[in-house]
C-alpha positions as CSV (number, residue, x, y, z in Angstrom):
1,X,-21.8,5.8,3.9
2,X,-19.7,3.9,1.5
3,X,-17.4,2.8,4.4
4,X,-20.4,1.7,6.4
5,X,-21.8,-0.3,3.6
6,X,-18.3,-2.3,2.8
7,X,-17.6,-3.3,6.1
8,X,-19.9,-5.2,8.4
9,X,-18.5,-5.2,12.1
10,X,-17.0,-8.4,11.8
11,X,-15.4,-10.0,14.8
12,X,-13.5,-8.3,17.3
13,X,-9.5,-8.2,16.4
14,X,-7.3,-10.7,17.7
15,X,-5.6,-10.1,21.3
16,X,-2.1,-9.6,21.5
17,X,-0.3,-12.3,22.7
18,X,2.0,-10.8,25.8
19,X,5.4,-12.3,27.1
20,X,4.9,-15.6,28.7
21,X,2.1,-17.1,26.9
22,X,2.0,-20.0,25.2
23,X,2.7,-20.1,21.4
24,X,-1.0,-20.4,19.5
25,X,-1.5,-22.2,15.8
26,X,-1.7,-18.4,15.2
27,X,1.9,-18.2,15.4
28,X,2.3,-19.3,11.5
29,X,-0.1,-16.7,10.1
30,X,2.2,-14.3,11.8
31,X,5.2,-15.8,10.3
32,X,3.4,-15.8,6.9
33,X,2.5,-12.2,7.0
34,X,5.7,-10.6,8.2
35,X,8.3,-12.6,6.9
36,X,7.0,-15.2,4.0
37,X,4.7,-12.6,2.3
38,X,7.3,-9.6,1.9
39,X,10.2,-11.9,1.3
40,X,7.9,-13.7,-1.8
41,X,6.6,-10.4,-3.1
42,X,10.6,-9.5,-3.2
43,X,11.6,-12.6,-4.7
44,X,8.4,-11.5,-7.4
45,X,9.8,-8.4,-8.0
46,X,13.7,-9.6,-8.2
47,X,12.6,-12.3,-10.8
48,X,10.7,-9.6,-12.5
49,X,14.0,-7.5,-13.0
50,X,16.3,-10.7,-13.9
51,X,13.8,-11.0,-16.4
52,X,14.3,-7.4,-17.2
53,X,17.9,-8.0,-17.4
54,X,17.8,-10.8,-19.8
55,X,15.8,-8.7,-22.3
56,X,17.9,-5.4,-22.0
57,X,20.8,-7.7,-22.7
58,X,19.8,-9.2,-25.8
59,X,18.2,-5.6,-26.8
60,X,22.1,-4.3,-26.1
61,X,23.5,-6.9,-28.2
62,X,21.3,-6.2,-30.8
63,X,21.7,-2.4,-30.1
64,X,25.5,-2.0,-29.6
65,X,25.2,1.8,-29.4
66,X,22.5,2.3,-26.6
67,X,24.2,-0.2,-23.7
68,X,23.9,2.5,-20.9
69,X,20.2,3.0,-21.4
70,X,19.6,-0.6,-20.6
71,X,22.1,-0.4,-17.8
72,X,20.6,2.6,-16.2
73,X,16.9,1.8,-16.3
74,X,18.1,-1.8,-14.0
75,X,19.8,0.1,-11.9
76,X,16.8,2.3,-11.7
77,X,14.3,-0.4,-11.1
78,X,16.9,-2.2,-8.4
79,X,17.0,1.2,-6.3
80,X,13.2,1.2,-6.4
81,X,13.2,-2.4,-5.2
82,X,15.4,-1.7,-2.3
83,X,13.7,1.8,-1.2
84,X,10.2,-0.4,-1.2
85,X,12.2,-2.8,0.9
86,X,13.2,-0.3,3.6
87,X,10.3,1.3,3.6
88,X,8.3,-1.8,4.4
89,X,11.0,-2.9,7.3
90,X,11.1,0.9,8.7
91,X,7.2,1.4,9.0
92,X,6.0,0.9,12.6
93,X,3.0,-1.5,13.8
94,X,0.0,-0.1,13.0
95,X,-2.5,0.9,15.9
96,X,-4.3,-2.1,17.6
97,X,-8.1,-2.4,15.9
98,X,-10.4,-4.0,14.8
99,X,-8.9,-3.7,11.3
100,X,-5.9,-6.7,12.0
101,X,-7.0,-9.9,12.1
102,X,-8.1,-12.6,9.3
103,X,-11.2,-11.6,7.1
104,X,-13.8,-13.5,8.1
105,X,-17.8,-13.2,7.2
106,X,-19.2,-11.9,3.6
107,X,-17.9,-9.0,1.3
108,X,-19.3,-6.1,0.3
109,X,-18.5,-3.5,-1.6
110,X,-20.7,-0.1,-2.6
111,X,-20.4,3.1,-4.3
112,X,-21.7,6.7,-3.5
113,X,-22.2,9.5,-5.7
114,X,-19.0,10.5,-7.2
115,X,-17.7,13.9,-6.1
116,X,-16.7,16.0,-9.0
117,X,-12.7,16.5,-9.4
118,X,-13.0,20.6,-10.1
119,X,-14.6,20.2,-6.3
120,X,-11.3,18.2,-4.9
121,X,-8.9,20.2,-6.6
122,X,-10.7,23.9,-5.2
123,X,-10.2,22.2,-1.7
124,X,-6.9,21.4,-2.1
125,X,-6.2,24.2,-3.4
126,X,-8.1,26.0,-0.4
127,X,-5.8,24.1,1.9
128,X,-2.7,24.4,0.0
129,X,-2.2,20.7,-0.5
130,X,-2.3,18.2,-3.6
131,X,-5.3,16.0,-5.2
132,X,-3.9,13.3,-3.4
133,X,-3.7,14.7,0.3
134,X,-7.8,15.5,0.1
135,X,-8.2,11.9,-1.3
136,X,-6.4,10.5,1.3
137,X,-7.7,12.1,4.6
138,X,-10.8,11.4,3.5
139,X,-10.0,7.5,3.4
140,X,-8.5,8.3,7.0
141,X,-11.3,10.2,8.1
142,X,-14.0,7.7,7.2
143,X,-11.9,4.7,7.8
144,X,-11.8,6.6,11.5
145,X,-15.4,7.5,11.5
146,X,-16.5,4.0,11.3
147,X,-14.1,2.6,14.0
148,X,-15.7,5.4,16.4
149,X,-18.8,4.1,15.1
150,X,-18.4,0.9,16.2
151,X,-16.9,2.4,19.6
152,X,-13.2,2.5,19.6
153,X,-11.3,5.0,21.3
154,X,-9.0,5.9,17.8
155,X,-7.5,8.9,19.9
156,X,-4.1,8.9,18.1
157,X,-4.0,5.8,16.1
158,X,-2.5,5.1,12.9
159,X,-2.6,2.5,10.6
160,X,0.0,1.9,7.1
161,X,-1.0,1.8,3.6
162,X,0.7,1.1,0.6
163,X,-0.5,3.3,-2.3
164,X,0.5,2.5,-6.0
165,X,2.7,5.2,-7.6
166,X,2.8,5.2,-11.8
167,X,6.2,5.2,-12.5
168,X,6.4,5.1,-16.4
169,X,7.2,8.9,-17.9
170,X,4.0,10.3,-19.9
171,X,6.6,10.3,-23.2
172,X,6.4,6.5,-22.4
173,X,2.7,6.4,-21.3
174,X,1.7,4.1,-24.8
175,X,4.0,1.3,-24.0
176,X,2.1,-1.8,-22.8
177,X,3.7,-3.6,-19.0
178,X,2.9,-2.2,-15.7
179,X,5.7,0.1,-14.1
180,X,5.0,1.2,-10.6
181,X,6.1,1.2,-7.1
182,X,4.2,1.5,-3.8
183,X,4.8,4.2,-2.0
184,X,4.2,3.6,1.8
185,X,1.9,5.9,4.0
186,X,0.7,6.4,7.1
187,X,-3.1,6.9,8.0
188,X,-4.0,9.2,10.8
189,X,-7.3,7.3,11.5
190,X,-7.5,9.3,15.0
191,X,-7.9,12.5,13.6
192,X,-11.7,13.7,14.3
C-alpha cells in the first residue's frame, strides 16, 4: 500500500519524560517545536499582512474612492491569523506513537493507482458526507492500518493535522499570490 511503501518502521518514538527526571538535550527540540516554530510561522504571517498593509495603503491613496475595500480585506486576513492561532493553542496532544519523534533514516515516497473522483463523490454521497470527509478517513484509516501493522494498540488515538484551505473567491481565482489558511483537524487513527 502506498502508506506502507512511504514509511519504513523507523525507530520507536521517543519516551515521555515523567515528573522528576532530569532535563535531556531534548528539552530544546521541544522548545523549538512548541513555542519557536508557531511563534516564527506567526511573525511570517504578521509580516506578510504589514506587507499587505503597506500596499493597500498606497493602492488607497492612489484610489481615494475604494478605502474600505482595502480596510476590510486586512481586517479579514487579521481574523484569519488569529482563528489559526487559537486553533493551534486549543488542539490537544496528539496520541502517543510512533509518528512523534525526529525523522530519522531514508525517504520514500510512492503512488498507487489513482481512484477515479465520480467513484469518491458516489461514496460520499452514499454516506451523506463531502469529497473531503472520504479523502480524509481514508488518510486516517491507512495512517491507522499501518500503526496496527507495525503492532500498536491505536484503540482510540488521535493525532492533528493541519489541512490547507483556498481562501481566494473563484471571481478572484486568475490573480497570481497564494491566499489560504490551515484549517486544523483531528485524525481518528483508532478507528478500525
Amino acid at each position: 500500500s502506498v502508506m506502507n511503501s512511504i514509511t519504513d518502521g523507523g525507530n520507536d518514538p521517543p519516551q515521555r519524560r515523567h515528573a522528576g527526571e532530569e532535563h535531556d538535550e531534548s528539552d530544546h527540540d521541544w522548545l523549538s517545536d512548541a513555542v519557536v516554530k508557531p511563534l516564527t510561522d506567526l511573525a511570517v504571517k504578521a509580516l506578510g499582512m504589514y506587507g499587505s498593509g503597506v500596499a493597500k495603503s498606497l493602492e488607497a491613496l492612489a484610489n481615494p474612492q475604494q478605502p474600505l475595500t482595502g480596510s476590510l480585506d486586512m481586517a479579514k486576513a487579521g481574523l484569519q491569523v488569529a482563528s489559526d492561532v487559537a486553533a493551534l493553542a486549543l488542539m490537544s496532544d496528539d496520541s502517543p506513537t510512533r509518528l512523534k519523534g525526529k525523522p530519522v533514516g531514508r525517504k520514500v515516497v510512492a503512488w498507487g493507482e489513482p481512484m477515479p473522483l465520480e467513484v469518491v463523490k458516489v461514496i460520499g454521497k452514499a454516506l451523506n458526507c463531502s469529497i473531503n470527509d472520504v479523502l480524509l478517513s481514508c488518510v486516517s484509516g491507512a495512517i491507522g492500518g499501518w500503526l496496527r501493522d507495525q503492532g500498536e494498540d491505536t484503540a482510540g488515538a488521535e493525532i492533528r493535522a493541519m489541512v490547507p484551505v483556498n481562501l481566494r473567491p473563484l471571481e478572484k481565482a486568475w490573480q497570481l499570490g497564494n491566499r489560504f489558511g490551515l484549517a486544523p483537524l483531528v485524525l481518528p487513527i483508532g478507528i478500525d
